[in-house]
C-alpha positions in Angstrom: 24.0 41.4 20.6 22.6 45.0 20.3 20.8 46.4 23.1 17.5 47.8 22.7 16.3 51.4 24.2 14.4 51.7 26.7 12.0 53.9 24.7 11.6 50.6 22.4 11.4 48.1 24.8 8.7 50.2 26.7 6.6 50.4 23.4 6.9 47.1 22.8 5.6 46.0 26.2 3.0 48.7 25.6 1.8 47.1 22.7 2.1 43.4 23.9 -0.1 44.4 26.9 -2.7 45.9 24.2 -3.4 42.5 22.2 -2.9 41.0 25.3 -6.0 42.0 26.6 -7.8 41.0 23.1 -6.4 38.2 22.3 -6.6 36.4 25.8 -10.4 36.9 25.2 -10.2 34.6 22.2 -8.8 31.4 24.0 -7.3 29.7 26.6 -3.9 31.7 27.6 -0.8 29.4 27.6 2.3 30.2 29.4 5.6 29.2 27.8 8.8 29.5 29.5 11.0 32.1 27.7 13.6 30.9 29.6 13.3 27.3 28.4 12.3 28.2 24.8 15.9 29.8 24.3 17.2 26.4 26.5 16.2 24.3 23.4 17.1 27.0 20.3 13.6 28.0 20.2 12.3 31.1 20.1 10.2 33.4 22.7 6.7 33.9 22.2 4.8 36.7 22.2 1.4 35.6 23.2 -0.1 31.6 23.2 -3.7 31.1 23.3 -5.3 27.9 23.0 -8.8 27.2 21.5 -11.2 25.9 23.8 -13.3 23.6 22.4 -10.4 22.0 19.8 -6.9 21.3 20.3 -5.0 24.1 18.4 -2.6 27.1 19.5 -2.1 30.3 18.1 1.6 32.0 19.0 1.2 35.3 18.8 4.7 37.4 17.4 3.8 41.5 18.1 5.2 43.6 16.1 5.3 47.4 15.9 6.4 46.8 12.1 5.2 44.1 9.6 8.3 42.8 9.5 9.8 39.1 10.9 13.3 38.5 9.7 14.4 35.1 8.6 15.9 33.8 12.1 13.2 35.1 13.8 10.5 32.9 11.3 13.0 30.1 12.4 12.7 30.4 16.1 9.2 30.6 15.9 9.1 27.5 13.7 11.0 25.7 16.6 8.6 26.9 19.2 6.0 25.5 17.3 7.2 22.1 16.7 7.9 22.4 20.8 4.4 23.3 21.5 2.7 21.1 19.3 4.5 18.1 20.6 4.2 18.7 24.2 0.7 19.5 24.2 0.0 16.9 20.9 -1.9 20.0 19.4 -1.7 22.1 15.8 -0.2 25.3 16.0 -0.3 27.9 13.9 1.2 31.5 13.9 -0.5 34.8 13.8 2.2 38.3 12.8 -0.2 40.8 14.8 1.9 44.7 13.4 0.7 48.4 14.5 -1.1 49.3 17.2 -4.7 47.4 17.4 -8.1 48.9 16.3 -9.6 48.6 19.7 -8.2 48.4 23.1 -9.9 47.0 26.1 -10.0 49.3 29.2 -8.6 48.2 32.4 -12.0 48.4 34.8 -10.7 49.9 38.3 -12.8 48.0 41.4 
């Protein structure tokens, strides 16, 4: 397994944490156990929001690139079935790349 910098790992938080805040505004958030996910073969999810007034998910992969490779468009295909069994939903996959046109400010109290 190859490790990942810390330089890339810290962008890639960066930018989860940016459509975070945007897309969280868009739905119910789900949490989904990485730790499970990888139990089963599945893959981890980015971001999960539900809708709220029908019964479909939207996993979110975040990508600083365009890019999913083959194995990673299989995990995610397995997380889906996952989801959409356990919660009896449709799910459907959104590739969010580059850094997003707005951000959301953090308001300090």
């Amino acid at each position: 397994m190859n490790k990942m910098s810390a330089s890339r790992v810290n962008k890639g938080f960066e930018l989860e944490k940016k459509y975070s805040a945007i897309v969280h505004r868009c739905g119910m958030p789900v949490l989904l156990s990485s730790l499970l996910l990888r139990e089963i073969g599945a893959g981890q999810v980015d971001l999960a929001v539900m809708e709220y007034n029908r019964p479909v998910v939207y996993l979110y992969e975040i990508k600083s690139h365009g890019h999913l490779s083959y194995n990673q468009q299989k995990r995610l295909k397995s997380s889906s079935i996952f989801v959409g069994e356990i919660l009896n939903c449709v799910v459907l996959w959104k590739l969010l790349a580059g850094e997003p046109l707005y951000e959301i400010k953090d308001k300090k109290m």
